[in-house]
Each structure stands twice: as C-alpha cells, then as structure tokens.
N, C-alpha and C positions, 0 to 999 in steps of 0.2 A: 607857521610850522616850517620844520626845515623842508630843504627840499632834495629828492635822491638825486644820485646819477645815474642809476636802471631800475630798473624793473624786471622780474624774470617770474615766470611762469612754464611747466612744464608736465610731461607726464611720460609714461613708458607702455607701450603695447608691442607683443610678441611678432618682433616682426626679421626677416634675414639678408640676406646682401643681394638674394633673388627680388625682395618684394622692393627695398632698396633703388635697385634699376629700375624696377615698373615707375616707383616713385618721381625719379629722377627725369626719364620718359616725358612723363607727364605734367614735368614742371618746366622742362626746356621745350618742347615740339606742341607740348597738348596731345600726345600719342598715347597711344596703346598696343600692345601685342594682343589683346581680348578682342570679341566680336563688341562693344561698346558703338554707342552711336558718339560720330566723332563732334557733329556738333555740339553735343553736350559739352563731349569735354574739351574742345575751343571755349566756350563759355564758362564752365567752370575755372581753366585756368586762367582766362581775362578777370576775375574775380578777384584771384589775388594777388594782381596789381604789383610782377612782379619787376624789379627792375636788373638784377642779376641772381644768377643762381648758376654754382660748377658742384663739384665734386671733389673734395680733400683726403687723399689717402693717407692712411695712418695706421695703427693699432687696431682702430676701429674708426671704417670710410663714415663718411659724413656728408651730408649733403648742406650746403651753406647756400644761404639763400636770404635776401634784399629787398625787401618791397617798398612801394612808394608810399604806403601806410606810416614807415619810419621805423618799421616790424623787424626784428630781424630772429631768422630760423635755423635750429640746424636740428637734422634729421640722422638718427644713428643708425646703421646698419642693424644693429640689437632692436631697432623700436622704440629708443628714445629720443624722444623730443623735448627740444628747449625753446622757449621764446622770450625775447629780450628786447626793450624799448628805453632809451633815452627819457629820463623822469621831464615832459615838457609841459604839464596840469599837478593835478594835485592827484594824491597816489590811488584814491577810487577810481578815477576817470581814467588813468593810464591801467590800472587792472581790466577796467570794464572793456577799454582796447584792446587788449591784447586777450583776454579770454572770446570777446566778439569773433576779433580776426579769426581765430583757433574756430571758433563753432559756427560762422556763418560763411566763411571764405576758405577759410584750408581742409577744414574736417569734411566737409560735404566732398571736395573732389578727389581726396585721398579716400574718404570708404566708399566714391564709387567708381575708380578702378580698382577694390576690391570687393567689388560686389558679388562676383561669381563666388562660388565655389558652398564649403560646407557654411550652409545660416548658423547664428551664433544662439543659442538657446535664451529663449523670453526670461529666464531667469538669470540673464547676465548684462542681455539689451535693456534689460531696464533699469540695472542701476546707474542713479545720477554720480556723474562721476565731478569732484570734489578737488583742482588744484592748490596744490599747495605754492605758495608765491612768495619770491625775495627781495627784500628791498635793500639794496646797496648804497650805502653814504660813504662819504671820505670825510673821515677826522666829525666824527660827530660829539657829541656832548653825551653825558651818561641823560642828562636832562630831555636832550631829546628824544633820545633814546623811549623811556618811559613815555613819552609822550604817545609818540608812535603806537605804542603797543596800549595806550588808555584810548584813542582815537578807533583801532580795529579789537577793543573791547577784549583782548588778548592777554592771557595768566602768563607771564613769562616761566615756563618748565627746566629751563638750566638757559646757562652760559657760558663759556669759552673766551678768554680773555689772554691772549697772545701779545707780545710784542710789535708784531705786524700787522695783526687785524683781532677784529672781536666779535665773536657771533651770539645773537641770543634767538632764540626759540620760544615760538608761542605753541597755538595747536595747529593751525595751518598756516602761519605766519614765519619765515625768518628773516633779520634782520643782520643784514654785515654792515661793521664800520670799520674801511677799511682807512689803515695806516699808514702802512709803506708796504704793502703786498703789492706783488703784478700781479694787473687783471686776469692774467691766463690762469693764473693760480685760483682765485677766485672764481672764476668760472666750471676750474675742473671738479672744486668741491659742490660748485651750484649743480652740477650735471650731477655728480656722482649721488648726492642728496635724497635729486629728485630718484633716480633706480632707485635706492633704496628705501625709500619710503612710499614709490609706485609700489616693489616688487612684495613689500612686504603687506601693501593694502589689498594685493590681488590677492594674496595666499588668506587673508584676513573675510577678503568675500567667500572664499570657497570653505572655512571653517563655518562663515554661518551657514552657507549653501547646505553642508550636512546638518545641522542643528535643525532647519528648518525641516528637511526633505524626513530627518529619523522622526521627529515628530510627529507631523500630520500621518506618517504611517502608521506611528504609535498608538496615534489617537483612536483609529479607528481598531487596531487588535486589539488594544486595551478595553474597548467598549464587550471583548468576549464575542457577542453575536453580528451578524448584519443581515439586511433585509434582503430581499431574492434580487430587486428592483436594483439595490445599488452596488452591486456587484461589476457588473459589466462597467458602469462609470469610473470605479473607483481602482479599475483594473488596468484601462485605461488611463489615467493618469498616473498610477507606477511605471507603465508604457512610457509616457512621459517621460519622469526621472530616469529612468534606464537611458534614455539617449540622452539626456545631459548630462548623466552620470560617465558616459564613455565620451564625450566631446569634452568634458574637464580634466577625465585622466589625461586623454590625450596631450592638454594643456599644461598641468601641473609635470608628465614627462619632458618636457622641451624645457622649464625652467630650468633643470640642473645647469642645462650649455652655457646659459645665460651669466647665471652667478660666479660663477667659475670661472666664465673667459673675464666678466669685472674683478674677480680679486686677484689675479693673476697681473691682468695692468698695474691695480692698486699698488701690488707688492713689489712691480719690477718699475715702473714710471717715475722717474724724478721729480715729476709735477705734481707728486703730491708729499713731496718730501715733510712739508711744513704743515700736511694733513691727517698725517699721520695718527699721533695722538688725539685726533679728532673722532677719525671713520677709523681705526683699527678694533679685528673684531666685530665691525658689522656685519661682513661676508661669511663668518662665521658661524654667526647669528642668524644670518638668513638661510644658508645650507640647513643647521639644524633645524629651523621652522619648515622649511619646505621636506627633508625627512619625515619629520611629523604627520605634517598632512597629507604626502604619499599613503605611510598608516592609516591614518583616519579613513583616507579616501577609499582603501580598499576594503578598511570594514564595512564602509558606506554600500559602495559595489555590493558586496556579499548580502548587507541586510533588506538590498532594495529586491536584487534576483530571490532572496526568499519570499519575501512576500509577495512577489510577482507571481512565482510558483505556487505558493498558498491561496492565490485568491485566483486562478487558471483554474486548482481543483475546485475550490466553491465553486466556481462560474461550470464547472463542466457538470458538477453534479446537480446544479439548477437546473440545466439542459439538460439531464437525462429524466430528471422527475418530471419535469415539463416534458417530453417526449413520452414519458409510461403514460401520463394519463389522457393527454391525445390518443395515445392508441388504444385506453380503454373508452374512451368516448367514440373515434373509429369501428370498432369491434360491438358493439351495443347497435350501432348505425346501421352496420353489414348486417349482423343478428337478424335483428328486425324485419329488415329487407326482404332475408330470407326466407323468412319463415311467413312472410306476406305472400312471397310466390308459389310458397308451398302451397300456401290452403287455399288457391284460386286454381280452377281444373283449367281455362283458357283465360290467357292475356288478354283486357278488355278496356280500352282507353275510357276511364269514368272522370265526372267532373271532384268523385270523391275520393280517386285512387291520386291525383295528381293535386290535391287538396293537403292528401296525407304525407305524400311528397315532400309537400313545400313543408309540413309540419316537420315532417322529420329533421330536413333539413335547417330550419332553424331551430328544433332543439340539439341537435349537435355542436352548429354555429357557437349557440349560446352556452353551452356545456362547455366548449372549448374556449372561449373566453374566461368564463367562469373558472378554468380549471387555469388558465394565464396567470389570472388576477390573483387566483391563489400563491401561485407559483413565486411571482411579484411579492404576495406579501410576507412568505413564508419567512423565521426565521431560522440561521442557519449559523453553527457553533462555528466558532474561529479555532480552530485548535496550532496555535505556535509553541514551541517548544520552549523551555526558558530554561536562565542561566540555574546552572547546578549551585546549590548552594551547601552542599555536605561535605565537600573537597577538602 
C-alpha cells in the first residue's frame, strides 16, 4: 500500500489565551500558578518527552511544540488542537501513536492543570470522544486512493478535485493528495476542518443532551400519576439537569466568540485563498446551528424549571399529608394519656401502668410507620399543563 507523508489528528475544547499561558507554563517550567502538587506535574511534563516547545504569535497565538515521540503539536489560543506525525509504519500504528500520545501523555497533564474550578457534568465526561484523522500523500493515484478508504472500511461522501490538491472524505476519515499545494496551505484547511467539524459535533451532543433530558421527564409526566416513594428521587435528579442545564448554557454562550473570530480570519487571510470554494459558508452554517440550539436550549431550561416546580409541589404535598397524619396519631397518644391520668385519684408507679406505657407507645410507633408506608405508597396525580390545541 502506498505510504503517506503525515498524519494528522486533532480536536477543539473551549479554551482562551488565559488558559493558553497556563498551557504554556506547564510545557516549558512544569509550572503552575494553582496550589497543584509540583511533583506531579514535573512528572507529567517528563512524559511527553518534550524536545522544543515556544510560542508563535499571530491572528491566533499558538503554542508549537516537538517531542521525541516524532509528535508534533500545536495548541490554539481558541482550544484547538492539532497533531501531526511523519507517516513512518503503516497508517493504523501511526494513528494508534498519535491518538496514544494525545490520551496517555498530553491529555492527562493538560486536564490536570485544569483540574480546579467548575467539574464538567457526568453527562459530558462521559462521552467518548471520536478524532477525526487526515492522511496526506503527494501525487497519489485515484487507485490508491480507493484503496485507502476500502482498507479503513470508509464510504467516500464527496470529493474536491482542484488543480493543486484533492480531497476526499469518508465519515471520519480525510484523505489529501496533494499536487503542487504549500504545505502551509494544507495545514491551514487541516486545522480549520478539524474546528469545524469539533464545533459542530459539540453543538450536536448538546441537541442530544435535550432529547434525552425532555424525554426521561416525559416519561414520567406522561405516566399521569407517581408514587409518594418516588418523588423525592425523581426530584432530585431534575436537580440534577438543572445544573447541567446552566453549565451548557453557559457553554453554548461563549461559542459565538469563537465562530466569529474563525470566519473572520477565513474571510481576511490569504492562506486560504485556494480554500475557499472548499470551507465557504461553513461559518455560516455553524452560526446558524449554534442560534438554533441557543432556542432549543432555552426551551430546554424553561421545561426542566417546570417540572422541577411541579414535582417540589408533589413532594411538598406528600410532606404535608405525611405530617397531618403523624399529628393524628400524636393527638390519639396525648388523648389517651390523658384521660389515663384523669381516672387515677394518685400517681402510683404499677408494673401495669408502665406495661401500658410501653403499649402505648409502640402502637403509635407502629401507627406512624404505618401511616409512612402509606404515605410512600400513595398515588398522586401529575397535573402539567399542555400545549393548547384550539389556537
């Protein structure tokens, strides 16, 4: 099979020229400005083996960086990342390095000088996250071409067939053969690529993030009633969504800066002169998806706080029925009591007054359990209000 001249691998996380320096910090010194234990991160940075790494200002800084892996990195100001390797195996094993590098030696000491601050929601840490990877030839054949993409079992979905270079596309697969392009060119659509098709898989998790979240609440108003018992569970986990509801606003607000300040290069940079009719209109594309989901997200917000509010009153009115009939089992107890001391002329410690005591007291005990369990099992009407349909 032929053989490339790189390899590229890449991805994009929200990041700014503040976290940048941290970055940076901790790729040259092994430092930090945080209370972090320093040993660690001498040892994390001894990990990835590095051999130069500055700092390139430009449109947008970058941090460039050399390892003895044969790795080489650059890190955006915006939170994009690229990785790139000399094709020196065959193109599994050179993937299988460069995604390694990324998850056992860089990723570990980059999220943990960022380990302080707001935790990221269980419902975002846990997606697997999916590079998409480029394989660069000069002057390849169509033949090989195909080959390539029958080898990583890849539908090819379009192609781009320039005078200078040619691209084709799989589903996470792309494939340059380049011509007579400069590599910098190349590169700047490898970069720009990957943001767009990072930017537009994260807006793509947060559309399922509502799908999923409107659902399971559905599920259960749809059921009409619910049990006394599951109430407080299920009230708590709207809890739940509520704060990852507001850590992805928060999220989905900060993307505008991002898109913006990339189509703005796009449109004034020379370097992508020959790009053009390639990535024109992406940025477009992605503003209005991210409008979208701004929408979505706030209908999201609005329908999670109702049902938070709807199932607060169930859960308060459990508590109050479960409180009437403790105090009617209380009130029976006192009763009792009383009307025991009535009809004795002097207080006389008996083995059957203290007999009756103890009776008394565990039929309350048990009354009041009793009246729990009820409480627990009772059912209780959901009343949500639904879409008008007479309008």
């Amino acid at each position: 099979m032929i053989r490339a001249q790189k390899i590229y691998i890449g991805g994009w996380f929200q990041r700014t020229t503040l976290h940048l320096s941290e970055i940076y910090d901790f790729l040259r010194d092994g430092a930090s400005p945080l209370d972090l234990d320093k040993e660690k991160l001498k040892e994390l940075r001894k990990a990835i083996g590095i051999i130069a790494v500055q700092v390139i200002l430009g449109p947008l800084d970058y941090i460039d960086l050399k390892t003895e892996y044969g790795i080489h990195v650059k890190i955006f100001e915006d939170g994009l990342m690229v990785l790139s390797t000399r094709s020196e195996h065959t193109f599994d094993d050179d993937i299988d390095l460069l995604r390694n590098f990324y998850e056992k030696k860089l990723s570990p000491g980059i999220s943990y000088i960022f380990s302080l601050g707001a935790p990221v929601p269980k419902e975002l840490a846990q997606i697997k996250t999916i590079y998409p990877y480029f394989i660069l030839f000069h002057k390849a054949h169509i033949q090989d071409i195909e080959e390539v993409l029958m080898h990583f079992h890849q539908q090819k979905y379009l192609d781009v067939r320039k005078k200078e270079l040619e691209i084709y596309r799989g589903d996470k697969l792309y494939i340059i053969n380049n011509i007579s392009e400069h590599i910098e060119t190349i590169e700047s659509f490898v970069e720009e690529q990957i943001f767009i098709r990072e930017f537009k898989g994260q807006l793509h998790r947060y559309l399922n993030l509502h799908r999923n979240i409107w659902e399971k609440i559905a599920e259960v108003k749809e059921r009409g009633t619910i049990r006394g018992s599951e109430v407080g569970a299920f009230k708590e986990r709207i809890e739940s969504y509520e704060k990852t509801i507001n850590f992805i606003e928060a999220r989905i607000n900060q993307m505008d800066t991002y898109v913006h300040t990339r189509q703005t290069l796009f449109k004034t940079s020379k370097k992508y002169d020959q790009l053009r009719d390639v990535l024109d209109f992406k940025h477009e594309t992605l503003i209005n998806t991210l409008e979208y989901i701004k929408d979505l997200w706030a209908l999201t917000k609005s329908y999670v706080l109702s049902a938070l509010n709807l199932f607060s009153a169930i859960q308060a009115k459990s508590t109050e029925s479960s409180v009437k009939n403790l105090t009617v089992v209380t009130s029976i107890g006192v009763g009792a009591t009383v009307l025991t001391l009535i009809s004795q002329k002097v207080p006389e410690f008996k083995i059957a007054n203290f007999v009756y005591v103890l009776i008394l007291a565990a039929v309350g005990y048990g009354s009041e359990k009793i009246m729990r369990i009820l409480a627990k099992r009772k059912m209780y009407k959901i009343h949500d209000a639904q879409l008008a349909k007479d309008i």
